[in-house]
N, C-alpha and C positions, 0 to 999 in steps of 0.2 A: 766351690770356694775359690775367688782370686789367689794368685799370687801374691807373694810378700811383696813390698816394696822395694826397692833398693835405695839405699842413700845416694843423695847426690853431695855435691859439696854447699859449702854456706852459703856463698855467692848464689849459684844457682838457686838452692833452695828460697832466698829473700825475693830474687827476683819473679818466681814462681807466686811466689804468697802473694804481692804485693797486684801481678796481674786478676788473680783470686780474687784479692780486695775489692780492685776494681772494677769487677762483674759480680759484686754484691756478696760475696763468705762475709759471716761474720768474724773469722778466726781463723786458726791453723795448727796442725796437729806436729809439735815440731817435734824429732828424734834426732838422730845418728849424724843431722850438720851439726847442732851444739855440741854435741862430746865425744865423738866418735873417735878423736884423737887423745882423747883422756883416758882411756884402757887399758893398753898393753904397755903401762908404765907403773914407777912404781909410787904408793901410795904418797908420798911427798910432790911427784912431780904431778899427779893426779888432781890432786887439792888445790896447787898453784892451777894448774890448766883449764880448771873448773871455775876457778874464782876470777881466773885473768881473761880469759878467752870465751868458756861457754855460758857468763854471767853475762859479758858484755853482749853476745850473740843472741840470749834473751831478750835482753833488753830492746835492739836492734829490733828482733822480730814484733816485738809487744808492738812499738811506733809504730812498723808499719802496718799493723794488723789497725791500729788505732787511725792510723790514717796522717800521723804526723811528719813522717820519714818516705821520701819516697826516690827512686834510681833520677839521677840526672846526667848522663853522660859519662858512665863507668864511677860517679860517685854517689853519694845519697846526702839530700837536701832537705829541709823544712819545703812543705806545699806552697 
């Protein structure tokens, strides 16, 4: 059996997916860039970092998995 993965962070993690994209993934298995910072807090600050931070970071990855969103010189652009 492999090893676990390790998280990377979100930036990295989008731009990984996005290379994925385009050598044909249909998709991406996302973890620990969305919320990994939403843990070892407490359940109020959890709720906001989830809703403010790891909802938009969904979002993020859905486009680019969709193919709408893509890196263009340290930012991210419509195709």
């Amino acid at each position: 059996m492999g090893r676990p993965v390790r998280g990377v962070d979100h930036e990295t993690f989008i731009k990984q997916v996005e290379i994925a994209v385009a050598n044909g993934a249909g998709g991406a298995m996302a973890g620990r860039s969305l919320w990994k910072d939403s843990m070892a807090v407490s359940a109020a600050t959890r709720e906001h970092l989830l809703t403010t931070r790891a909802l938009p970071r969904l979002q993020e990855l859905e486009a680019v998995v969709d193919g709408t969103l893509v890196a263009s010189g340290g930012g991210w652009s419509a195709p």
